[in-house]
C-alpha positions, -999 to 999 in steps of 0.1 A, spaced: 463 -5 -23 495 -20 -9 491 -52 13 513 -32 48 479 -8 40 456 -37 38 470 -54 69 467 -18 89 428 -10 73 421 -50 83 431 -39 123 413 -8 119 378 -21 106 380 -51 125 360 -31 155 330 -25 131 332 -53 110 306 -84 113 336 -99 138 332 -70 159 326 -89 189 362 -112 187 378 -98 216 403 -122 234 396 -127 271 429 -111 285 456 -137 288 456 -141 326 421 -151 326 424 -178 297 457 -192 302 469 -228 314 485 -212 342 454 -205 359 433 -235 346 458 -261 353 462 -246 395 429 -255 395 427 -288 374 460 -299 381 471 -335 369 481 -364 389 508 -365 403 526 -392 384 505 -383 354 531 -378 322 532 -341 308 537 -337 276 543 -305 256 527 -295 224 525 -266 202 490 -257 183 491 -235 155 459 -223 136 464 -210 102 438 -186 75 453 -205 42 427 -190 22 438 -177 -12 415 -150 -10 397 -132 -35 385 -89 -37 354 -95 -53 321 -110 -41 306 -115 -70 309 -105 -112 291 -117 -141 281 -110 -175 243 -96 -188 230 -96 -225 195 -97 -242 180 -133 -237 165 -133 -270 170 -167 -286 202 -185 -299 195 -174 -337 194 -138 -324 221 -112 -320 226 -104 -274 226 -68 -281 203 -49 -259 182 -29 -289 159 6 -287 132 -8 -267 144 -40 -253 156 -45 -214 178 -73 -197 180 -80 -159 201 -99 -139 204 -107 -99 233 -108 -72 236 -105 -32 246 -78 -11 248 -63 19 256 -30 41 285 -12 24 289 -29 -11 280 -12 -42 269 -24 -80 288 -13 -110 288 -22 -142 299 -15 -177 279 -15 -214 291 -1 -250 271 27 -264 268 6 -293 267 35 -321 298 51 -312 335 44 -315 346 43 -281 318 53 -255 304 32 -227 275 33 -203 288 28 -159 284 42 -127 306 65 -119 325 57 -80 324 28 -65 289 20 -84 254 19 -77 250 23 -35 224 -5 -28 214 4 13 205 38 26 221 50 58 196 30 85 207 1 62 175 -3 43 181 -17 10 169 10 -19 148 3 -47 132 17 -73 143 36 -98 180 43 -96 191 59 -133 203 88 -118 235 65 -113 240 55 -146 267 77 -167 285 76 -201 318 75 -205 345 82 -232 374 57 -229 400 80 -243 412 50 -272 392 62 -305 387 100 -317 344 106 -317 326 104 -346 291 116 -347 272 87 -330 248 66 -355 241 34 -374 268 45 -402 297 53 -377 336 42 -396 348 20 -368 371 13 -355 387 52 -361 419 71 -350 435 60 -320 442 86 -294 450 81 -261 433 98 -235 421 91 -197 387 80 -193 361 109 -188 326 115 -186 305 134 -210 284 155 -200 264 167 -231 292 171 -255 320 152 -261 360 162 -263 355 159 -302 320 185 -304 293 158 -305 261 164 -288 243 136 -262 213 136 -243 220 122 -206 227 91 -200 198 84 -178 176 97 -207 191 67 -228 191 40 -202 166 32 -172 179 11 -144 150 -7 -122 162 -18 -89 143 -45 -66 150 -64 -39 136 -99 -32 134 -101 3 167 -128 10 193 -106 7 193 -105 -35 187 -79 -56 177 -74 -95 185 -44 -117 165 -45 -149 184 -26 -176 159 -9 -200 172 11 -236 152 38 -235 173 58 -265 146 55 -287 127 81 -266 157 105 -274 176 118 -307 206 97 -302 188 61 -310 217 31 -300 218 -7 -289 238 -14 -255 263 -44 -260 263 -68 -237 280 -59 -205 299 -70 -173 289 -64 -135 306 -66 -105 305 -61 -66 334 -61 -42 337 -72 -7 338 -46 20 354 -43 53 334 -18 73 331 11 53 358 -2 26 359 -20 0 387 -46 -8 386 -35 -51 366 -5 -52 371 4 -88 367 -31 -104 362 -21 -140 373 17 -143 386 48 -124 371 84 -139 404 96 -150 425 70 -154 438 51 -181 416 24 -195 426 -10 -196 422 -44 -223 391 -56 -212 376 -19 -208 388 -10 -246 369 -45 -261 342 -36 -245 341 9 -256 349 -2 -292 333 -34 -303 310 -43 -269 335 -75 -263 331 -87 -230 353 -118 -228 385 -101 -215 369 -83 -190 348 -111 -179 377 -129 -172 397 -106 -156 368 -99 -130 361 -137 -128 398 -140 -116 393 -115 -88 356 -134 -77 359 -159 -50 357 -164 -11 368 -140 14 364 -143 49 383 -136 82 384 -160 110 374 -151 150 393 -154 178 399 -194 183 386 -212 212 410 -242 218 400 -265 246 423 -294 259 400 -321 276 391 -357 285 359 -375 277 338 -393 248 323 -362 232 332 -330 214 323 -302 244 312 -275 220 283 -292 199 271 -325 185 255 -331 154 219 -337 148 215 -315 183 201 -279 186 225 -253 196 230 -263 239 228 -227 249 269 -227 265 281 -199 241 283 -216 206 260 -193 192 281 -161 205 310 -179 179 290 -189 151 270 -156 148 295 -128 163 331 -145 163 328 -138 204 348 -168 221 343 -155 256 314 -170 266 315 -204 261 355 -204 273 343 -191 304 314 -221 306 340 -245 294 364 -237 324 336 -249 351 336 -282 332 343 -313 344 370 -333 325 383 -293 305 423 -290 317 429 -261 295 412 -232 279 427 -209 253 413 -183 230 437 -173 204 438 -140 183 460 -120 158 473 -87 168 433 -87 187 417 -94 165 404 -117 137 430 -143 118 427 -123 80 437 -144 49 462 -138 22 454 -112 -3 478 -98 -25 503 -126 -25 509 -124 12 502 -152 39 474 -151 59 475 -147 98 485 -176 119 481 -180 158 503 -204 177 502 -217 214 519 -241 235 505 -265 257 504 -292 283 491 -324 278 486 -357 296 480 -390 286 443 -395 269 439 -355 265 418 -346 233 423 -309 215 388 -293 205 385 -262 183 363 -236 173 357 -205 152 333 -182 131 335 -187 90 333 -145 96 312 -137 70 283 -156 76 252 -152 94 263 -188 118 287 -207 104 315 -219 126 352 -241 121 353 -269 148 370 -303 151 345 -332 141 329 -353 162 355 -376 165 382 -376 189 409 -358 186 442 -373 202 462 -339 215 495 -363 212 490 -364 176 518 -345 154 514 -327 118 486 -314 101 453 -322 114 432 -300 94 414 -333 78 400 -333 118 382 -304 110 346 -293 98 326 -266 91 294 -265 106 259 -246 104 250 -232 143 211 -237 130 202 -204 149 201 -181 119 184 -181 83 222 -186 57 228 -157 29 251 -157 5 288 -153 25 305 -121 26 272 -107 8 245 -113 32 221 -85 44 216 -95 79 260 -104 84 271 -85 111 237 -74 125 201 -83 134 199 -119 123 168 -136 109 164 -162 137 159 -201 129 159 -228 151 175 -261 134 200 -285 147 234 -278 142 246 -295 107 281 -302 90 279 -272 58 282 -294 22 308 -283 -5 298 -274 -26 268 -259 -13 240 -237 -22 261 -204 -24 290 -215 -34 322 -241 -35 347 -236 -9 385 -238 -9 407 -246 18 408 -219 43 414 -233 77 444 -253 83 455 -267 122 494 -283 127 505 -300 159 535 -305 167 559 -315 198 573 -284 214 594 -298 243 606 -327 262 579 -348 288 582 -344 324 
């Protein structure tokens, strides 16, 4: 998919995405104009004028998670999944993401064992995760690089090359050779555990059929999705198209180290940003949160949890010592990061400052259940110029229970409430290690009056 069709699918989910709720307040109801007729500065106060610009630096990555699976059976012992044996292995998902994998029919010159689509669906319509048994998903593929020998132990590998697009058999091969179905030779097991994680147990069952083979060990993957779309829906394979290195190692000679790596490359964080509150004000303390305190009730939570800046804005402009009040969005919506090669969304916006102000900040990690970008407890000078994105942390709102981000069951809906004080979020941490992805410049925009 091109990145101009990315950028126009990221406005068009946005709506029914977990950020859903990041709607700017419209701009004559959050501006300085109105704030500072009301909280005007002294007379022979000093106005300076600054520009703010908010950045989503992260190099952001299509898939959630990928990994390898093999038969645990002792270091002096081949990984091969044989007749009879079963391997399992777990990941996190939510609403809209799908499981695929891929596995060598091990007695054949070029067949493998996938789901065909996207991959195995993992919620039903209400959202319910499924479990159970779930083979039906499971097919077998021909990868179109080796001309079909009758499968078995004796098979003259590698074979003639051909090259074909990648198809499914269905009973009989291009070359004449008979198979049972795929779901005959493989069981898949699917169970969820309750915290957002699933495990699919992969059982050889081909000893129950004529056409006895070991699986190789294989490679799984699950992409992000935006709404109803995924950001790499076809990870490993498309049913017709041509295959690729990785796919080949793994058809002819069950070699999973290409592929591994090439999915590895495409795992790592994704996440919008919401709408950003910026507040200009004067006092000791950060006015959004502190530390060590439960969540005060003002409209934090509405960030943390649905990206929605409005209420606590609208608190924050009643407040004693709060000149200005901004909330900030791209195109109305959420700040998207780079994917593709192209930069991520950036939000700029001048403002006035008089001596002693301090700048504070806010905005949802997106996909999380209540994690939120804000400046640290320490003052920050608004008169300050360059980067200040050292000013800034990234906190836990301690109002609901953390899954894994971008793959959490309960992102973007019904959260499982908790009720702990509000925490600065380690890196790494216990999902995963975090890159840059927020970055906040100021610098002087005009001359002081």
């Amino acid at each position: 998919m091109k990145i101009t069709s990315l950028r126009k699918l990221f406005v068009l989910v946005a709506a029914v995405s977990v950020l859903s709720a990041c709607q700017k307040e419209p701009q004559d109801e959050l501006n300085s104009s109105n704030l500072t007729a009301s909280k005007a500065a002294p007379e022979k106060a000093a106005v300076h004028h600054q520009t703010i610009t908010i950045e989503n630096v992260l190099d952001a990555k299509p898939l959630v998670e990928s990994g390898t699976f093999m038969n645990d059976n002792g270091a002096d012992k081949p990984p091969v999944i044989f007749p009879g044996d079963e391997t399992s292995f777990s990941f996190s998902a939510k609403k809209g993401q799908y499981l695929t994998f891929a596995t060598m029919y091990g007695w054949s010159n070029d067949l493998f064992f996938a789901p065909d689509g996207y991959g195995i669906s993992l919620f039903d319509g209400d959202g319910m995760p499924i479990e159970g048994d779930v083979s039906w998903a499971v097919k077998l593929w021909d990868n179109g690089s080796r001309v079909n020998q009758a499968p078995g132990a004796d098979i003259d590998r590698p074979g003639d090359s051909e090259s074909e697009p990648i198809t499914e058999v269905v009973g009989m091969d291009r070359n004449g050779n008979s198979y049972p179905a795929a779901d005959d030779m493989m069981h898949l097991w699917l169970t969820y555990n309750n915290d957002s994680t699933f495990t699919l147990t992969i059982i050889n069952t081909s000893d129950e059929t004529d056409n006895l083979t070991p699986f190789s060990p294989g490679v799984w993957a699950i992409s992000y999705a935006l709404g109803e779309n995924l950001l790499m829906p076809n990870p490993i394979f498309s049913e017709g198209g041509d295959t690729t290195e990785g796919l080949t190692n793994i058809a002819e000679r069950g070699d999973i180290a290409v592929m591994h790596q090439t999915l590895w490359n495409n795992t790592g964080i994704f996440t919008p940003l919401s709408p950003v509150l910026v507040v200009v004000y004067k006092g000791n303390s950060n006015p959004f949160y502190k530390v060590g305190d439960y969540d005060w009730g003002n409209g934090l939570t509405a960030i943390a949890q649905a990206g929605d800046a409005s209420i606590l804005a609208a608190n924050l402009m009643n407040e004693d010592g709060v000149e200005n009040v901004y909330v900030l969005d791209a195109n109305g919506g959420p700040l998207f990061p780079s994917i593709g090669g192209n930069p991520g969304d950036k939000v700029s916006q001048d403002l006035w400052i008089t001596g002693g102000s301090k700048i504070a900040i806010a905005t949802m990690y997106g996909f999380s259940n209540d994690w939120f970008f804000a400046t640290k407890g320490q003052d920050v000078n608004a008169l300050r110029v360059g980067d200040i994105s050292s000013t800034i942390g990234l906190f836990d709102d301690g109002t609901a229970l953390n899954e894994f981000p971008g793959a959490g069951a309960h992102q973007g809906g019904t959260p499982i409430v908790e009720d702990n004080p509000i925490y600065e979020v380690p890196n790494p941490n216990e999902f995963t290690t975090l890159p840059q992805i927020i970055k906040v410049t100021l610098e002087r925009s005009g001359d002081d009056e």
